[in-house]
C-alpha positions in Angstrom: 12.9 -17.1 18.4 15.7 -14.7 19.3 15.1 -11.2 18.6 17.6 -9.4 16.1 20.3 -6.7 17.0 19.5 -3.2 16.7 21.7 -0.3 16.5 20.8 3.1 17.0 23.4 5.9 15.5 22.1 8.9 17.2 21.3 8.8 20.6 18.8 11.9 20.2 15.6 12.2 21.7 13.8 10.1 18.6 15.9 7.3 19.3 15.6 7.3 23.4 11.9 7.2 22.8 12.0 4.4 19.9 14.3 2.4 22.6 11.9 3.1 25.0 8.8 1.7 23.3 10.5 -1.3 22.4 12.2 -2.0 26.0 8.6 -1.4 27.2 7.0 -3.9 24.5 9.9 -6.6 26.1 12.2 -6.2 23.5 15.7 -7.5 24.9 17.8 -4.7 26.1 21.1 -7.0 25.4 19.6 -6.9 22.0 20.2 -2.8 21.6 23.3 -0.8 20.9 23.4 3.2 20.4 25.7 5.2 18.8 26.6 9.2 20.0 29.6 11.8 19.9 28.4 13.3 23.5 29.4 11.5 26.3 26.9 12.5 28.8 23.9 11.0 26.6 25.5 7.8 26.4 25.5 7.9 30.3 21.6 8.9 30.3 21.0 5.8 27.9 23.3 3.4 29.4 21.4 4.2 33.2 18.0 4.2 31.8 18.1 1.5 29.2 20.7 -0.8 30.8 21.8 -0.8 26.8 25.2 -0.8 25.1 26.8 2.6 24.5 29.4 3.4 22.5 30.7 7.2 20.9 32.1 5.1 17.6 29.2 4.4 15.2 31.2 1.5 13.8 31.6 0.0 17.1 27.7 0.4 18.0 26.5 -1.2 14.5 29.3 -3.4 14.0 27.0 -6.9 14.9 23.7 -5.2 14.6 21.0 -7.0 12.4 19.8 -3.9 11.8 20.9 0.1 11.8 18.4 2.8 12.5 19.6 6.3 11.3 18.9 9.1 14.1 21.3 11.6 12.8 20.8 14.6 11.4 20.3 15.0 7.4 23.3 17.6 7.1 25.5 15.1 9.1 24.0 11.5 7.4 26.0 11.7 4.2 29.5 11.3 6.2 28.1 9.1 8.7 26.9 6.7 6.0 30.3 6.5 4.2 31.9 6.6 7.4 30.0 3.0 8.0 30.4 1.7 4.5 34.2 2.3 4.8 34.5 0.6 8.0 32.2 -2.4 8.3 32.8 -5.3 6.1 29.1 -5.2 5.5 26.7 -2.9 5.8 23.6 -4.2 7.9 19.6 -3.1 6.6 18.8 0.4 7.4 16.7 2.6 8.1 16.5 6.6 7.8 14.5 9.0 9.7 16.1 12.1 8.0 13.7 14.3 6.0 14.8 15.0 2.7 17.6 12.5 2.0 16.0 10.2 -0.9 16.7 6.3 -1.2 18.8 7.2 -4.5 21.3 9.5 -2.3 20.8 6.6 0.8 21.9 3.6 -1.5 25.2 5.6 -3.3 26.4 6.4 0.7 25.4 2.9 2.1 25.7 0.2 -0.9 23.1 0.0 -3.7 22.2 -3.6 -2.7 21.8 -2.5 1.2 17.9 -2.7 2.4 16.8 0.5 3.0 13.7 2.0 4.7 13.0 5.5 4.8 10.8 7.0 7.8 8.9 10.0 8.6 8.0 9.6 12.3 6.3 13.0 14.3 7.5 14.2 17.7 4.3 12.3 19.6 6.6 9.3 19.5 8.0 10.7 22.2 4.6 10.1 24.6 4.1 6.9 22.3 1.6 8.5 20.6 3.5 9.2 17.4 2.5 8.5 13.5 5.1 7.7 11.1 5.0 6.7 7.1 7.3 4.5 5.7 8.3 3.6 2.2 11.0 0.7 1.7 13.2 -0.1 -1.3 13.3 -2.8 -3.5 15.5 -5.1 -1.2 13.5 -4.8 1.7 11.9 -8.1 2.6 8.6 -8.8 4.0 11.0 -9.9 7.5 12.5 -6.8 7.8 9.2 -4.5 6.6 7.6 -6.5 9.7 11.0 -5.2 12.6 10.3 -1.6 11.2 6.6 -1.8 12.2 7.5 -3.2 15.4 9.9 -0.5 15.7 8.0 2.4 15.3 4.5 0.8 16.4 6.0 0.3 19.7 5.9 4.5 20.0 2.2 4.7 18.3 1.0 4.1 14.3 3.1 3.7 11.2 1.8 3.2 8.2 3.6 1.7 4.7 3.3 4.2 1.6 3.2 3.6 -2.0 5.4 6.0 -3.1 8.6 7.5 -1.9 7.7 10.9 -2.9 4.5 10.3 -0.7 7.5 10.8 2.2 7.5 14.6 1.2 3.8 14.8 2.1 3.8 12.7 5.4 6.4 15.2 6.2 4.2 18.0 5.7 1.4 16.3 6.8 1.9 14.3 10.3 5.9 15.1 10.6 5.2 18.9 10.9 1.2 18.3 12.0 2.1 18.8 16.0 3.1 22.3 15.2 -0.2 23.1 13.7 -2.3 21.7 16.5 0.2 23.8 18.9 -0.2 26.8 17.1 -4.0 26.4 17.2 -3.9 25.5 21.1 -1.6 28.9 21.6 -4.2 31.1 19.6 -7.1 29.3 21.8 -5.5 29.9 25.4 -4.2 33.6 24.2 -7.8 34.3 23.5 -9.2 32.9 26.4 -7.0 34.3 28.7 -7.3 37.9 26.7 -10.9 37.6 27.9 -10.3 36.9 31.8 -9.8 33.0 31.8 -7.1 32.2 33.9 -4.5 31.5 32.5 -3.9 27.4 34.4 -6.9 26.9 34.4 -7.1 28.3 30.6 -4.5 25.5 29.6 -5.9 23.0 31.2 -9.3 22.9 29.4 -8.1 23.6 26.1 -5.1 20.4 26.6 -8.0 18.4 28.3 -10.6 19.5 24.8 -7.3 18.6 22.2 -7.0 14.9 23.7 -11.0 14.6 24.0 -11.2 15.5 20.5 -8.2 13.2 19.1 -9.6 10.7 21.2 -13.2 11.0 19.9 -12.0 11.0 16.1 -9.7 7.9 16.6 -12.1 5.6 18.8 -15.2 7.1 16.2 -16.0 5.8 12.5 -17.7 8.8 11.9 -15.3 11.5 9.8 -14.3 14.7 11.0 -16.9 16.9 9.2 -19.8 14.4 10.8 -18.1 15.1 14.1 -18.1 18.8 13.7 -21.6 18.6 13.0 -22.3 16.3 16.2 -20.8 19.5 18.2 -22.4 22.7 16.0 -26.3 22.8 17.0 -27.6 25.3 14.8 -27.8 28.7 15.8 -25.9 27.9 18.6 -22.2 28.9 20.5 -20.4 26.5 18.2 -22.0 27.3 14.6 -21.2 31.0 15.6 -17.5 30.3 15.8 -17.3 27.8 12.7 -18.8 30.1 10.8 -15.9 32.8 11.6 -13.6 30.2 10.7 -15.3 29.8 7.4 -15.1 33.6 6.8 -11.4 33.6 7.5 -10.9 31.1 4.9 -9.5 28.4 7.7 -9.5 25.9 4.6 -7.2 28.0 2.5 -5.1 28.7 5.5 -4.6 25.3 6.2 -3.9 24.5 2.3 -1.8 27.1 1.6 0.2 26.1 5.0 0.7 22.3 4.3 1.5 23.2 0.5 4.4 25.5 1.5 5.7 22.7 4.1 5.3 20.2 1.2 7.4 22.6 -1.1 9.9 22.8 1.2 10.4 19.1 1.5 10.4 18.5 -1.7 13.4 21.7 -2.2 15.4 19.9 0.9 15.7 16.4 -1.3 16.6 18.5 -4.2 19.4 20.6 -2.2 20.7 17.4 -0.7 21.0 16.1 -4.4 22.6 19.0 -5.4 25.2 19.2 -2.5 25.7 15.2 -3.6 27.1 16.2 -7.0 29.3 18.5 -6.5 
């Protein structure tokens, strides 16, 4: 069965490692197209991929079975319409801008286009990424089925109930790499504070990060059992836990992924906004 024709508008990183995934899964570069103003990333995607390049979005998307959205959300709005104006029909698409709703999507592409909106997380980029996805009502099970091999050729996806469950995937797994960071950066600071060099600090704590992930994603035990696998009591490990606890880690981390939820949710509402007027 021939594979359908994909256009990428936004030749950013996101969409060099989406292409990437999918040339490495044997999807037919002949098959891909990509969209982007600057010349010299169309050079860089044309060498690597062996793709077609193009720096008119119309042009790129102008066959394609599909369009996948790799633009930015202040510049998606005249992008859209600059499509819908052009094309004699616009293709199925899908969006991996945060904050622009189906509603907004659907007035700047066609209200009868399929639509899928995306939250994917910058681990795509090693193939190791997790995205949600929630589709609209014209989205058939066909095209729910190219979007997971889209973005499950660069790690998970998962489907979501509820479009508004996009704002908390956001603050969740789309921001989630920054927390981890953060927490690696305070852990090789201290370590290196107290004499650790500082390779050899980076090293270990990189090496623990993937041993952990690795150990909660291959385990069916939760990670509260796990921590408890680790924390002998009145040993090394229940020490530190326990000064977590005391610095109320919990509320910390609540507190953090509320505000990143808060302002996802004020981002939809501003692009609303900006819509009407």
């Amino acid at each position: 069965m021939d594979k359908p024709k994909l256009a990428f508008i936004g030749g950013g990183n996101m969409a060099k490692s989406l292409i990437g995934g999918l040339l490495d899964k044997g999807f037919p570069s002949k098959h891909i197209s990509v969209s982007d103003p600057v010349e010299k990333n169309l050079a860089q995607l044309n060498h690597k991929f062996g793709i077609v390049t193009s720096p008119d979005n119309c042009v790129a998307a102008e066959n394609a079975d599909l369009i996948v959205l790799c633009v930015k959300p202040q510049i998606l709005e005249s992008v859209c319409r600059g499509l819908k104006a052009t094309l004699n029909q616009i293709p199925p698409a899908i969006s991996i801008a945060a904050g622009i709703p189906l509603s907004l999507l659907m007035d700047w592409l066609g209200k009868d286009t399929p639509i899928i909106r995306c939250m994917p997380n910058t681990p795509a980029l090693v193939q190791s990424g997790a995205a949600g996805m929630y589709a609209n009502l014209k989205v058939d099970k066909k095209l729910r089925g190219l979007a997971e091999e889209i973005f499950g050729a660069v790690g998970l996806c998962c489907w979501l109930e509820k479009e508004k469950d996009i704002d908390l995937v956001t603050a969740v797994s789309g921001s989630g790499p920054a927390y981890f960071f953060l927490f690696m950066e305070a852990m090789e600071k201290v370590a290196i504070d107290l004499g650790l060099d500082q390779k050899v600090s980076r090293k270990l704590i990189v090496q623990t990060a993937f041993g952990a992930a690795k150990m909660a994603k291959e385990s069916n035990m939760d990670p509260s059992e796990l921590r408890s696998c680790v924390t002998s009591p009145g040993g090394t490990t229940e020490k530190a836990v326990n000064a977590f606890f005391k610095g109320d880690i919990l509320g910390l981390f609540n507190e953090a992924i509320n505000k990143a939820l808060e302002r996802a949710i004020e981002m939809a509402k501003e692009a609303e906004n900006n819509n009407q007027h």
